[in-house]
C-alpha positions in Angstrom: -28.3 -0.5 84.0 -25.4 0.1 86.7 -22.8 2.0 85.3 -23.4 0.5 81.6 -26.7 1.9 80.7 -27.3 -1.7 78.8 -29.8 -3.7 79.6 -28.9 -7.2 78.0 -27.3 -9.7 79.1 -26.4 -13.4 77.9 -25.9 -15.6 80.8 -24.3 -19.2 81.3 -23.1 -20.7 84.0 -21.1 -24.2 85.0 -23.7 -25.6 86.2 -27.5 -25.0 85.5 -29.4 -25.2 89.0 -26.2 -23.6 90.9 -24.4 -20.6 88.6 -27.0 -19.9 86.0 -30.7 -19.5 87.6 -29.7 -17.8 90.8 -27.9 -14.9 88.5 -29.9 -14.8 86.3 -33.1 -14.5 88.7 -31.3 -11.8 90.0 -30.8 -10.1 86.9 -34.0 -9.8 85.8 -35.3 -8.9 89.0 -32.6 -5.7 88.8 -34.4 -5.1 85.4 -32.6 -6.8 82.8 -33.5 -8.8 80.2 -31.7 -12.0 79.8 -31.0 -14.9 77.4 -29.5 -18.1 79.6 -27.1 -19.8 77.4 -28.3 -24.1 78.6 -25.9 -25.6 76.6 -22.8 -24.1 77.9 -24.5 -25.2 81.4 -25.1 -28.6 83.0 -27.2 -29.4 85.8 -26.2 -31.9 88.4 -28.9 -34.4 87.5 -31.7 -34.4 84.7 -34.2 -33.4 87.3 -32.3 -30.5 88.3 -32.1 -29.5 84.4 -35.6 -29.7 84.1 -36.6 -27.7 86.6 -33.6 -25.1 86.4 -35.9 -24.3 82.8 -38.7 -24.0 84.4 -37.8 -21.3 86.9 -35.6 -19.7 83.9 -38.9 -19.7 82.1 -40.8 -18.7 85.1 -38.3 -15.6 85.9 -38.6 -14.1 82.1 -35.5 -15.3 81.1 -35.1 -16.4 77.2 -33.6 -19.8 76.5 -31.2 -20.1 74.1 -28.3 -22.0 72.7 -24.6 -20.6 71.6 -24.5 -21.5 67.9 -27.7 -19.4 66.9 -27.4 -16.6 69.5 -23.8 -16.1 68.4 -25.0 -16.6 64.6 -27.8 -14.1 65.1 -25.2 -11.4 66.5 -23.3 -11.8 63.5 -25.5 -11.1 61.3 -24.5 -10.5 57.9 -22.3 -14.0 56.7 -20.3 -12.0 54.8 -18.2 -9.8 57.6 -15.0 -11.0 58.2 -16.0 -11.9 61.9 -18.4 -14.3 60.7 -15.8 -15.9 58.3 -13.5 -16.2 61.5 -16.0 -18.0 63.4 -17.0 -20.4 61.2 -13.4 -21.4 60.3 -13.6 -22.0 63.9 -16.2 -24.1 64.5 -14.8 -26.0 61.9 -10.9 -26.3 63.3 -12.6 -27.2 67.1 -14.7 -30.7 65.2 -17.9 -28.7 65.7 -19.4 -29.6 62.4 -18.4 -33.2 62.7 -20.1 -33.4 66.1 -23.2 -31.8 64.7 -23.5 -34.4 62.0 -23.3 -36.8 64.9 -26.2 -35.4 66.8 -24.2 -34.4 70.1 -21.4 -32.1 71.2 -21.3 -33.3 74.4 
């Protein structure tokens, strides 16, 4: 839409309840269709969280995290850019923090 002609968008924010749901309310009321990225987001309390999903959910707006959305864009493993961005994940500790059941 706009100037693009695409109509996708993946959307985080700093903060859930402030930068993510207004946006992204807006965006699909524009006619887009949006994933929100929550775990690149937090929300100023865990009420504010839960209720930020809600109205994400509410809107039309898929939920969604980085590592499969990114994985999933990929596509086929064996591309180059997949290779690079596993290497990655691996040089920033992501794996390690995986196997301890939080990145945060």
């Amino acid at each position: 839409m706009r100037d693009t002609g695409k109509k996708n968008l993946l959307m985080g924010g700093l903060t859930t309840d402030v930068c993510l749901v207004p946006p992204v309310i807006s965006a699909i009321t524009e006619g887009f269709n949006v994933i929100a990225l929550l775990d690149i987001s937090a929300a100023c309390t865990k009420q504010a969280g839960e209720n930020s999903r809600k109205l994400l959910e509410k809107a039309g707006a898929e939920i969604m995290t980085v590592t499969p959305t990114i994985t999933n864009l990929l596509g086929d493993y064996t591309k180059p850019a997949a290779a690079g961005f596993f290497e990655a994940m691996g040089a920033e500790g992501v794996y390690e923090a995986f196997g301890r059941g939080n990145l945060r």
